[in-house]
C-alpha positions in Angstrom: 25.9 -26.8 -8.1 22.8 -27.5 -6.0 24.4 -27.8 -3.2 26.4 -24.5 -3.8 22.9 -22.4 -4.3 21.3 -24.0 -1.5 24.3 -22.9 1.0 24.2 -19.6 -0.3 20.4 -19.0 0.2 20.2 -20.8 3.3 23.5 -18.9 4.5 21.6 -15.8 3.7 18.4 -16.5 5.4 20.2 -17.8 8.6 22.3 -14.3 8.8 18.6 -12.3 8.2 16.8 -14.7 10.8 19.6 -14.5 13.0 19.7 -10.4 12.9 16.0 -10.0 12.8 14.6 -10.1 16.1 17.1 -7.3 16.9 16.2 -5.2 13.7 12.7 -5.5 14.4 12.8 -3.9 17.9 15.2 -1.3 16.4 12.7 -0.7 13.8 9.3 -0.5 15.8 11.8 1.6 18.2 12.9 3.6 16.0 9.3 4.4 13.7 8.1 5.2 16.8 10.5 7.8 17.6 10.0 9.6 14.5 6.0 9.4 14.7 5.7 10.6 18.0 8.5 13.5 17.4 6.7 14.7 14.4 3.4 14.4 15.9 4.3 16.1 18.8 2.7 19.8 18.6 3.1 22.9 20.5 0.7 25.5 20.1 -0.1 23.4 17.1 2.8 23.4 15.4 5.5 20.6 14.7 8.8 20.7 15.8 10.7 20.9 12.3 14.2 20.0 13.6 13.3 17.6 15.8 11.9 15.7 12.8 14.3 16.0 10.6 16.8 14.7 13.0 14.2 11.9 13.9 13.8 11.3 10.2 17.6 10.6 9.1 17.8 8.6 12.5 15.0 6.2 11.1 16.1 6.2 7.3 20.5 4.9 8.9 18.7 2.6 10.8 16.6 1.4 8.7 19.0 0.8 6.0 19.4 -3.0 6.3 15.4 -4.2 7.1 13.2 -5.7 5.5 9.8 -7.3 5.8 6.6 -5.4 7.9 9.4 -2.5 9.6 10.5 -1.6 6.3 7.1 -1.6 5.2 5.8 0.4 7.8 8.3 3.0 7.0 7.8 3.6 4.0 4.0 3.9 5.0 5.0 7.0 7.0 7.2 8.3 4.2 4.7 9.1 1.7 1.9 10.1 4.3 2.3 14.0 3.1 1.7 16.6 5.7 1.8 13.9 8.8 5.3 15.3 9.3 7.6 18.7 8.1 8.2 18.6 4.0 11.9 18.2 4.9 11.9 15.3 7.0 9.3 13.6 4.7 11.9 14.1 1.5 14.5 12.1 4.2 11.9 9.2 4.6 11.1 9.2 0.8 14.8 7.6 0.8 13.1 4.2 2.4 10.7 4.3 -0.9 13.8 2.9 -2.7 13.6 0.1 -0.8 16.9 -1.7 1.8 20.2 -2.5 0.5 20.1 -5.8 -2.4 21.1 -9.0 -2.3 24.4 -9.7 -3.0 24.4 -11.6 -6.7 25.3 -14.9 -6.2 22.6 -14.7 -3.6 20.2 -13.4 -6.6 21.3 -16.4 -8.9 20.6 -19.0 -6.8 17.3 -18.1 -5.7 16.1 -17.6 -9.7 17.7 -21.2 -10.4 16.6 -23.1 -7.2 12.8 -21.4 -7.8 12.8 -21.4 -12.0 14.8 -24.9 -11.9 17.2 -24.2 -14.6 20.6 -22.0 -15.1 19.9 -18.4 -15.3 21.3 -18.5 -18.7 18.9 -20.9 -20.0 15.8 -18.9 -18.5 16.8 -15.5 -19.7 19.1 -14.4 -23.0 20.1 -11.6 -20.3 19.6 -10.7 -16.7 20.7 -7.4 -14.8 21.9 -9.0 -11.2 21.6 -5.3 -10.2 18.2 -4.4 -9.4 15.9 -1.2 -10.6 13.8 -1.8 -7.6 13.7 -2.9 -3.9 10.8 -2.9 -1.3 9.8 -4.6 2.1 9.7 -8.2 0.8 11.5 -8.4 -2.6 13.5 -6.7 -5.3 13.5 -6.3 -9.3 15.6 -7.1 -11.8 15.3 -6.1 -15.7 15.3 -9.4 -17.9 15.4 -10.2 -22.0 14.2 -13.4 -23.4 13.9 -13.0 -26.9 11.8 -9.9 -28.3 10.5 -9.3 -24.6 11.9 -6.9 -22.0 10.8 -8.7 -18.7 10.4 -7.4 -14.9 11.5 -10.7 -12.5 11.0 -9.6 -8.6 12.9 -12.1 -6.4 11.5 -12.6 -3.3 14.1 -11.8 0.1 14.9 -15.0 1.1 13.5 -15.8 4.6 11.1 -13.3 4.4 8.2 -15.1 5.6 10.0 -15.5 9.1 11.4 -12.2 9.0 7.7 -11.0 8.8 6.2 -12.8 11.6 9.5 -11.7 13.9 8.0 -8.2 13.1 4.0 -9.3 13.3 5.6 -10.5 17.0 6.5 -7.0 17.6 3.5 -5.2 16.4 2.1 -4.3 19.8 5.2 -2.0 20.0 3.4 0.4 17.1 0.5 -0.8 16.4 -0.7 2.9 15.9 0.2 2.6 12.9 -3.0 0.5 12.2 -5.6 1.5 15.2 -4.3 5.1 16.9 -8.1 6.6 17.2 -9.8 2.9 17.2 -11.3 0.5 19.6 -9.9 -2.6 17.1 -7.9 -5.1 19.2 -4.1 -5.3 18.7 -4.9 -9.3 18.1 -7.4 -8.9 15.3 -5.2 -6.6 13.5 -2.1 -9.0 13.7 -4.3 -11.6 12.7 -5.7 -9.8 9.4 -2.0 -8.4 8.8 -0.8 -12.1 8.9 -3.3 -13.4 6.3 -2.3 -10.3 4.0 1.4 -10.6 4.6 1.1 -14.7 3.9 -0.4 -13.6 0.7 2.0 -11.4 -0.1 4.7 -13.7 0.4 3.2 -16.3 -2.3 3.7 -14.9 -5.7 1.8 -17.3 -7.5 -1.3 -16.1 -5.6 0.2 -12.0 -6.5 0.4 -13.4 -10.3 -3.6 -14.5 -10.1 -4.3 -11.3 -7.9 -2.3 -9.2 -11.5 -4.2 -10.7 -13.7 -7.7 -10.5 -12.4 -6.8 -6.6 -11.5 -5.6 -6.4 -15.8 -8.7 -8.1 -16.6 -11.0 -5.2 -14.7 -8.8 -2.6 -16.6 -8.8 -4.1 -20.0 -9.9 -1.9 -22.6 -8.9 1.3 -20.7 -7.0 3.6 -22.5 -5.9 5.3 -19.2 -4.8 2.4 -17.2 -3.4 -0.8 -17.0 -1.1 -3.9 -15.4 1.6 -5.0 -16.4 0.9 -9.1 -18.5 2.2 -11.7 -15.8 4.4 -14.0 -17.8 3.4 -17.5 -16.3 6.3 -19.9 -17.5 8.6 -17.9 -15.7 6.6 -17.9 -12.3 7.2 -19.6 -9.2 6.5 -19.3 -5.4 9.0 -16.8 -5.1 9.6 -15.2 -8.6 7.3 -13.5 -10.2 8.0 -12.1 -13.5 6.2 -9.6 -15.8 6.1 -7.6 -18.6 8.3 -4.5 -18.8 6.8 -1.1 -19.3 8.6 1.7 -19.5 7.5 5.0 -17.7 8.7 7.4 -14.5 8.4 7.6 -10.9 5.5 9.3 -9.3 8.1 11.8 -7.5 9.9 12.5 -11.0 6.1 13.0 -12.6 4.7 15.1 -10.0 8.0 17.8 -10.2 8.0 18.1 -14.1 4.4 17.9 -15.0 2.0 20.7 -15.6 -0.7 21.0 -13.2 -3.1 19.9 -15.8 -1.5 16.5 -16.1 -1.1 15.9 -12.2 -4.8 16.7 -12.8 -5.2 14.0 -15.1 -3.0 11.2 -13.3 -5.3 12.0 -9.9 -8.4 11.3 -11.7 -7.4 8.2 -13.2 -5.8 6.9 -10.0 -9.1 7.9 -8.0 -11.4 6.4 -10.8 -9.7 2.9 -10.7 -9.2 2.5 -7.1 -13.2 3.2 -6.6 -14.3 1.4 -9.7 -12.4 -1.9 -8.4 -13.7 -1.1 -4.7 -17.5 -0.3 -5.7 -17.9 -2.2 -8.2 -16.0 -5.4 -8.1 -15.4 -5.6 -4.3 -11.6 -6.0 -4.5 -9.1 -4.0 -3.2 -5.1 -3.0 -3.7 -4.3 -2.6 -0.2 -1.4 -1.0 -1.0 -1.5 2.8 -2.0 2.5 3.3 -2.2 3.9 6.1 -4.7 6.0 3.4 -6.5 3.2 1.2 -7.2 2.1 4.1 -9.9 4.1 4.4 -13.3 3.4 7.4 -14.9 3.9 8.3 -19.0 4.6 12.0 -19.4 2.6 13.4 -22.1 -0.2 10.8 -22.2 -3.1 10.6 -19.2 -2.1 6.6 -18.9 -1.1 4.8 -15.5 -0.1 1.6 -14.9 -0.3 0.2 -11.8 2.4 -2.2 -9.9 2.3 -4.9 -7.5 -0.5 -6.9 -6.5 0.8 -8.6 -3.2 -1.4 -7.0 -1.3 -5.5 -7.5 -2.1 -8.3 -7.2 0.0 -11.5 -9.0 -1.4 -14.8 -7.8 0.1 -18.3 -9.4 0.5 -20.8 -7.7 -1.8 -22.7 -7.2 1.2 -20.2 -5.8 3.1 -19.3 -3.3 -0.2 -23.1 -2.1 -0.1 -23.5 -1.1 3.4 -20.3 1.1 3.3 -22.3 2.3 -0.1 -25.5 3.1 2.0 -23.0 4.9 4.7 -21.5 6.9 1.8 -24.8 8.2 0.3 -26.5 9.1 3.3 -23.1 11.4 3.7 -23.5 12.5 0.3 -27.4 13.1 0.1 -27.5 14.4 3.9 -29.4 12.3 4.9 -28.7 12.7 8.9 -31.1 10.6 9.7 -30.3 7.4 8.1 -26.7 7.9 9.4 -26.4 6.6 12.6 -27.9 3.0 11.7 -25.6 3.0 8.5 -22.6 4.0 10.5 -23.7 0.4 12.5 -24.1 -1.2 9.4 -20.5 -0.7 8.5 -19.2 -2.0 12.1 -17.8 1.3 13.4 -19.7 1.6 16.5 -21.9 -0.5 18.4 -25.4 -0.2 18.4 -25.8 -0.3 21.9 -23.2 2.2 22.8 -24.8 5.3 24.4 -22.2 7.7 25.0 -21.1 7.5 20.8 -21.5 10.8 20.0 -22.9 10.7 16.4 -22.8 14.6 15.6 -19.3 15.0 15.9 -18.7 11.7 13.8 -21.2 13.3 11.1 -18.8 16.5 10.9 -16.2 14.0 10.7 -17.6 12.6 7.8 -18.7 15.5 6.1 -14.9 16.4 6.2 -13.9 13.3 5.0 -16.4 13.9 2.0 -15.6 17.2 1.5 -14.2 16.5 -2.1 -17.2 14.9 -2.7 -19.2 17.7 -1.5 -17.4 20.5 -3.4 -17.5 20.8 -6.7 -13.9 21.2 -8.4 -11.8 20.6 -4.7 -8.2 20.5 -4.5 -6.4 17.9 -2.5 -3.5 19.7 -0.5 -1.5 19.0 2.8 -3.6 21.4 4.7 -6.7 19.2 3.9 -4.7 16.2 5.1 -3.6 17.4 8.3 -6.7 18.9 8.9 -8.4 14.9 9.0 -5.5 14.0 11.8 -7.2 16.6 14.0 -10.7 15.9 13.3 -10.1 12.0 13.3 -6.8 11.5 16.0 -6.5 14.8 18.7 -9.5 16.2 18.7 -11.8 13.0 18.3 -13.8 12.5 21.6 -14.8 8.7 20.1 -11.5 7.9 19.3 -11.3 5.4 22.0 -15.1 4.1 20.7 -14.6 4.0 17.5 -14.9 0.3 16.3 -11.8 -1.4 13.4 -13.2 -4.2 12.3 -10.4 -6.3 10.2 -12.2 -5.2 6.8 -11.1 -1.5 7.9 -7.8 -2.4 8.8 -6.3 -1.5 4.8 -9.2 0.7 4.1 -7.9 2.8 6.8 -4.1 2.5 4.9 -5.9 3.7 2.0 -7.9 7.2 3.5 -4.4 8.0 4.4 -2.0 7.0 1.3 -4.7 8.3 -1.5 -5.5 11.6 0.3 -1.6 11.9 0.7 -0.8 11.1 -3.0 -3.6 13.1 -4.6 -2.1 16.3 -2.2 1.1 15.4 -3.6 -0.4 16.1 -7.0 -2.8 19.1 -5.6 -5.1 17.4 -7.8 -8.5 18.8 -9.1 -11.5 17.4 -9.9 -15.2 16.7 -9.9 -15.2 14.1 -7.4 -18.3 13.5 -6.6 -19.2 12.8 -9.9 -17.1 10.2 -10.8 -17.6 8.3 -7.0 -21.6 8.7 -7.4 -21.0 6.7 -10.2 -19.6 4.0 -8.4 -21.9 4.4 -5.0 -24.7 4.1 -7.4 -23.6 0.9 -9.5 -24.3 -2.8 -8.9 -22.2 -4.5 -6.7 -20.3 -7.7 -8.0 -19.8 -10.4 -5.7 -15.5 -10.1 -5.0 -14.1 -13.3 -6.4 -10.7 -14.7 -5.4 -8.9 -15.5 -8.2 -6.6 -19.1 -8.1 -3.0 -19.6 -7.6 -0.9 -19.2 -11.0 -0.6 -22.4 -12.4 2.7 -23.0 -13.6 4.5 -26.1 -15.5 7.8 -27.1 -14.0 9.7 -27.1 -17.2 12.1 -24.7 -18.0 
């Protein structure tokens, strides 16, 4: 039986391995295609159809990857207004993640990781999964009373992954258009993260220390990790029932979308600011939403970012002297953070304080609106029109902050949501900073 379960994972990981140099140059091939066609202005407009058709190009080709590619796509698909609203409802498709594993190939992996028959680990497991991303999918479980979440890591991913990080160069815009960050650092800080993300013992640690900051919230929470049935590459959780952000967003009031922004903005700060950790991973399916309560819970931990208090307090000092106008005490700040070097003469520090005013600009305003128009607006201000964007500095600590000015600006437009947002990030400017602790590796026993 070993032996059987061994051939079939090792069969599947040979076929992937196999395939995957070619799908990652068709991948970075194609994302490219469909960035630079959307991006592509004239007279400052976009070429709809030539996006759309670049779109449904990227989503059939795209079908079948996994790993960094398919991660990267899906990036693009939820960055609202980056592209026409009808070639970003074609990428939405590569939210659902590549085609599954065939179900033999699912059993064997839980048995090999789990060591034990999938019948004695679970009373019943759905083979077909609810979810798929970029490195694994989900499957809905029973054991007893419990209604359990197992995601089943691709197998082979890990080398599928650093096939891709050997083809970043090809579109590494992605991470540094606008930047003077070197293509090697960036591969280098996307390795770590994607090594993490590959071990879900460390994701399981990563969960529970991110519950732990939300316990006692009435408006947000994580899923409980469920250790005994944990491995390397398994990682099961507790069910919770709710909807997709897509399915929220078109049937909720504008009030509620209200609601879910605010407590999406709140947490993501409040675990920044004050706890110097970080979800790199602002993705649309990472929120589950509960119509007619303001709750969120919040999904997958693979990717975490954990900051020196130090560094979390200059980027505060940055902030304020935004916030307070404080023109002054900007440039030195804007040093403090790594963006520019001090010695650099030819920086041009008052456009990069407009910049930054418009970056703040929900800050600034009281009761602002996230929409597209806003977005796209910060592409011209930051990409086309940015005469340091070959002197602006990256340094790696950026790298999934940058990921994150994109994806939350993009979901909250999504949501046209509307708030005080100053208020509630003064808050978090203005608090102590913790010292960002790593939490261990799960622990788990290796019987059944």
């Amino acid at each position: 039986m070993k032996d059987k379960m061994k051939k079939l994972t090792t069969g599947w990981a040979s076929r992937t391995f196999q395939t995957g140099r070619m799908a990652a140059s068709l991948g970075g091939a194609a994302m490219k295609k469909v960035v630079n066609t959307a991006l592509e202005r004239d007279g400052g407009t976009m070429d709809e159809s030539a996006a759309l058709a670049a779109a449904e190009q990227l989503v059939a080709r795209m079908d079948n990857l996994k790993g960094l590619t398919m991660k990267m796509g899906q990036m693009v698909s939820y960055l609202d207004g980056s592209m026409p609203e009808n070639a970003q409802r074609v990428l939405r498709k590569l939210q659902r993640g590549s085609k599954p594993l065939d179900e033999e190939v699912v059993r064997a992996c839980v048995e090999r990781e789990l060591g034990g028959s999938l019948g004695s680990l679970f009373d019943t497991f759905d083979l077909d999964p609810f979810a798929a991303a970029s490195i694994g999918q989900v499957h809905r479980a029973t054991r007893g009373d419990e209604v359990l979440a197992v995601k089943v890591q691709y197998p082979d991913i890990a080398r599928t992954l650093e096939i891709d990080l050997g083809n970043l160069k090809r579109f590494a815009v992605f991470g540094t258009v606008g930047t003077a960050m070197s293509s090697n650092e960036m591969v280098e800080e996307l390795r770590a993260r994607m090594a993490e993300e590959c071990d879900y013992l460390q994701e399981a640690g990563f969960q529970g220390a991110f519950a732990a900051l939300l316990d006692g919230r009435d408006d947000a929470g994580v899923p409980a990790v469920v250790a005994d049935r944990c491995a390397e590459k398994i990682l099961t959780t507790q069910f919770v029932e709710g909807v997709g952000f897509y399915e929220f967003a078109e049937g909720a009031s504008q009030a509620e979308r209200d609601a879910v922004g605010r407590i999406i903005f709140d947490v993501t700060f409040h675990t920044i600011f004050r706890h110097s950790m970080f979800n790199g991973d602002p993705h649309p399916g990472n929120y589950l939403l509960h119509p007619g309560e303001e709750r969120v819970t919040f999904l997958d931990y693979g990717c975490v970012k954990v900051f020196d208090a130090d560094f979390v307090t200059r980027w505060k000092r940055l902030a304020l002297s935004v916030m307070d106008g404080r023109r002054r005490d900007f440039p030195d700040a804007l040093v403090g953070v790594g963006f520019v070097d001090a010695g650099d003469r030819k920086f041009d520090y008052d456009y990069q304080w407009r910049v930054m005013h418009y970056l703040y600009k929900p800050f600034l305003e009281r009761g602002f609106r996230y929409d597209n128009e806003y977005v796209k607006q910060s592409y011209d201000l930051m990409l086309w029109k940015n005469p340091n964007k070959l002197r602006t500095a990256m340094p790696s600590n950026w790298l999934l902050l940058n990921r994150l000015q994109w994806g939350l600006n993009s979901v909250l437009a999504h949501l046209k949501s509307q708030a005080n947002w100053g208020e509630i990030i003064r808050g978090h400017f203005e608090s102590p900073t913790i010292e960002g602790v790593r939490p261990a590796r799960l622990v788990v026993s290796s019987d059944v």
